[in-house]
C-alpha positions as protocol buffer text, in pm:
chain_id: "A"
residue {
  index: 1
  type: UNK
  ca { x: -3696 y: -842 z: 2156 }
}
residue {
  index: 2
  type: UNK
  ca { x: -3852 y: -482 z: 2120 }
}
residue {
  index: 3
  type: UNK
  ca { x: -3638 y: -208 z: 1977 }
}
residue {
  index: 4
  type: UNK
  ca { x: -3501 y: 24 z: 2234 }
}
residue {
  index: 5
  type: UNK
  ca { x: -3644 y: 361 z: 2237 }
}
residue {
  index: 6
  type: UNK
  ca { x: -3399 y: 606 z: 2004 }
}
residue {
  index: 7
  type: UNK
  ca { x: -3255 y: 284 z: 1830 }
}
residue {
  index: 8
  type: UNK
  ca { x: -3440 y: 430 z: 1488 }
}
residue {
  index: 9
  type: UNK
  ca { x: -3205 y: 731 z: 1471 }
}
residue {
  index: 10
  type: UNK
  ca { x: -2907 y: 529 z: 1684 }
}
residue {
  index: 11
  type: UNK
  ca { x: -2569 y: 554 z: 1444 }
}
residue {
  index: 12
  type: UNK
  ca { x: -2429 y: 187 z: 1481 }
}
residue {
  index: 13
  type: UNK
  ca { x: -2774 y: 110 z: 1414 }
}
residue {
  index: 14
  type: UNK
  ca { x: -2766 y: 269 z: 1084 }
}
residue {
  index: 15
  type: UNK
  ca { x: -2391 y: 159 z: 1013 }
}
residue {
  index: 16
  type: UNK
  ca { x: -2509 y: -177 z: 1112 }
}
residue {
  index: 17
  type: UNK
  ca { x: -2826 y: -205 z: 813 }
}
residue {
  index: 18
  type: UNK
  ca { x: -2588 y: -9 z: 560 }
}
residue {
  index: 19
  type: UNK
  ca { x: -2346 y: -271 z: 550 }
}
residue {
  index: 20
  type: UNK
  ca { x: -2429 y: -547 z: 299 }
}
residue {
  index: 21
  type: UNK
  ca { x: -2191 y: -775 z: 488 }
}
residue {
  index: 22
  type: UNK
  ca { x: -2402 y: -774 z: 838 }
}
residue {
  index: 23
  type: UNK
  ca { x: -2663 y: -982 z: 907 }
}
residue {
  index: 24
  type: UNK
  ca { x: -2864 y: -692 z: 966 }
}
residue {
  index: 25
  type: UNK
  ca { x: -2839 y: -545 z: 626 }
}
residue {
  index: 26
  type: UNK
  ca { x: -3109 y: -379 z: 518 }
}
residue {
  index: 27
  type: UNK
  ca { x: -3111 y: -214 z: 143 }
}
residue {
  index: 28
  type: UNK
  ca { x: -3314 y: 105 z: 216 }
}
residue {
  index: 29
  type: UNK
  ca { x: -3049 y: 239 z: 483 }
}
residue {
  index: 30
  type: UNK
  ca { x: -2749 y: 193 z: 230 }
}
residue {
  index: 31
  type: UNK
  ca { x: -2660 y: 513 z: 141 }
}
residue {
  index: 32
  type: UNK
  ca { x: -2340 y: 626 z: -83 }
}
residue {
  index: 33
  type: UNK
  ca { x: -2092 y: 754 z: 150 }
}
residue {
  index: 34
  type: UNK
  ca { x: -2100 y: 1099 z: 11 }
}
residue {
  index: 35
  type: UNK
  ca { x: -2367 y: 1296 z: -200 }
}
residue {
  index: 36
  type: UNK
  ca { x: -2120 y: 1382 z: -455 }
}
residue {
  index: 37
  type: UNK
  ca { x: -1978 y: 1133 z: -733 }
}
residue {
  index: 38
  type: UNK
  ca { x: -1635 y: 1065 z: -705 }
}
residue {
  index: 39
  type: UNK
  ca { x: -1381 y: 1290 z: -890 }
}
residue {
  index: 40
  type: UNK
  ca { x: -1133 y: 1011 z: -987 }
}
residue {
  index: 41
  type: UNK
  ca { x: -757 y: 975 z: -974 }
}
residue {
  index: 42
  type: UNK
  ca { x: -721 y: 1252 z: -1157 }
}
residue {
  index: 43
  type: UNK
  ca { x: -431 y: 1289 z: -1455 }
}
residue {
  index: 44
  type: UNK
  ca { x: -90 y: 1057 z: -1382 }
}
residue {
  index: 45
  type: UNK
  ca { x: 220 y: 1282 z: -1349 }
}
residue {
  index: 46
  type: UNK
  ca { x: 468 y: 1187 z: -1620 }
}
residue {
  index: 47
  type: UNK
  ca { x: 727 y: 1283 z: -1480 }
}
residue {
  index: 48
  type: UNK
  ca { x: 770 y: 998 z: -1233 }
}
residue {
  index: 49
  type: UNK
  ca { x: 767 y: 804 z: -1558 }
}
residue {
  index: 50
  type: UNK
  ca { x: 1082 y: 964 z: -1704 }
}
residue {
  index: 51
  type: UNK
  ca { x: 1408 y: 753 z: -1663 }
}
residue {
  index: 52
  type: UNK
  ca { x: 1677 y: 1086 z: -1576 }
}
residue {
  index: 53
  type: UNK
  ca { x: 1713 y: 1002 z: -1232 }
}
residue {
  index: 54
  type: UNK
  ca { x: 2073 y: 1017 z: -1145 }
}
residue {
  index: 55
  type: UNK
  ca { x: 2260 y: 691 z: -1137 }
}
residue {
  index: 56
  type: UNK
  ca { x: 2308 y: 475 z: -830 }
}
residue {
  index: 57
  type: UNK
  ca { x: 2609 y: 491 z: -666 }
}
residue {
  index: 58
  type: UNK
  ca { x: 2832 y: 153 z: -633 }
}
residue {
  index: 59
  type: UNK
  ca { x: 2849 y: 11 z: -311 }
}
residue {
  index: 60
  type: UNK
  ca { x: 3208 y: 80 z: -148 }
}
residue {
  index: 61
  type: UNK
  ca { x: 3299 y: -297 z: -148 }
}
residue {
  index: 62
  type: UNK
  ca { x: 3724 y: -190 z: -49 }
}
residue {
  index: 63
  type: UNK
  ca { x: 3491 y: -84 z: 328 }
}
residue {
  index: 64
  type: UNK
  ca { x: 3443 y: -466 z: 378 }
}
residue {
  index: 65
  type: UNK
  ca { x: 3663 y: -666 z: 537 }
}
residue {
  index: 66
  type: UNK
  ca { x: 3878 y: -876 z: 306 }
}
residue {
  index: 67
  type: UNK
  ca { x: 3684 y: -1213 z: 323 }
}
residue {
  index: 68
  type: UNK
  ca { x: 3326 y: -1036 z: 296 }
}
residue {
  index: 69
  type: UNK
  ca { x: 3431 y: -817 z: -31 }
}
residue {
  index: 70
  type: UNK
  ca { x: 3555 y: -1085 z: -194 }
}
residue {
  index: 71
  type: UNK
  ca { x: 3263 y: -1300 z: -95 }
}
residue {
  index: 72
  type: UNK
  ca { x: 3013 y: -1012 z: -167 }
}
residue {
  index: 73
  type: UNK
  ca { x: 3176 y: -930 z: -529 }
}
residue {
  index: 74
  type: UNK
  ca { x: 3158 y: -1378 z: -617 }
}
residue {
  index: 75
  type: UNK
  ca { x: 2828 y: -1393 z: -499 }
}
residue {
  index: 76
  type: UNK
  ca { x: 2737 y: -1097 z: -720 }
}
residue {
  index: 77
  type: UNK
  ca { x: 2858 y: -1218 z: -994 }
}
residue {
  index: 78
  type: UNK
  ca { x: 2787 y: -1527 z: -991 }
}
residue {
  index: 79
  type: UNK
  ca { x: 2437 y: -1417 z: -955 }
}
residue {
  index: 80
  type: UNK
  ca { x: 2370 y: -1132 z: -1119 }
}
residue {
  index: 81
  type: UNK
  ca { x: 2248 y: -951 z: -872 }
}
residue {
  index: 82
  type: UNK
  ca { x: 2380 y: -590 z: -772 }
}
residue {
  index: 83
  type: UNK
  ca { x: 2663 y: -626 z: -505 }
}
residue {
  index: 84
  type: UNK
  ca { x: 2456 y: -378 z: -235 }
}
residue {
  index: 85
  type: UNK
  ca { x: 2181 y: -669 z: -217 }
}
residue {
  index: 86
  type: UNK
  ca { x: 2409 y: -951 z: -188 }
}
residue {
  index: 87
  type: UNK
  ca { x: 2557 y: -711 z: 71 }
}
residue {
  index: 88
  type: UNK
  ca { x: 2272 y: -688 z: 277 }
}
């Protein structure tokens, strides 16, 4: 098949031979996708690594209804899990 007319300078054309996944690839139209080396993650913030958040309040088992607290406060305990997530 001949190559349409424009197809050279077509966009999906060049997306198409830039990928190395396609079976079109083609090595000299992979380009980086930007002319200027990455700038990295940059420096972590420390503070989101600092353990004074203020406590979690307990979950207001005395809302539920009789049977569900006391089902909800077993089930936690016999568990170990935290009574909001037997909860939900």
């Amino acid at each position: 098949m001949p190559p349409r007319p424009g197809a050279r300078h077509d966009p999906l054309v060049a997306l198409t031979r830039a990928d190395p996944l396609s079976p079109f690839y083609d090595p000299q139209h992979a380009q980086p996708l930007s002319p200027a080396p990455p700038g990295g993650w940059g420096e972590i913030d420390q503070a989101l690594m600092d353990a004074v958040r203020a406590a979690v309040p307990a979950f207001p088992l005395d809302l539920l209804p009789t049977f569900w607290r006391d089902w909800v406060a077993d089930t936690a305990s016999a568990t170990g899990a935290p009574a909001d997530y037997v909860a939900q």
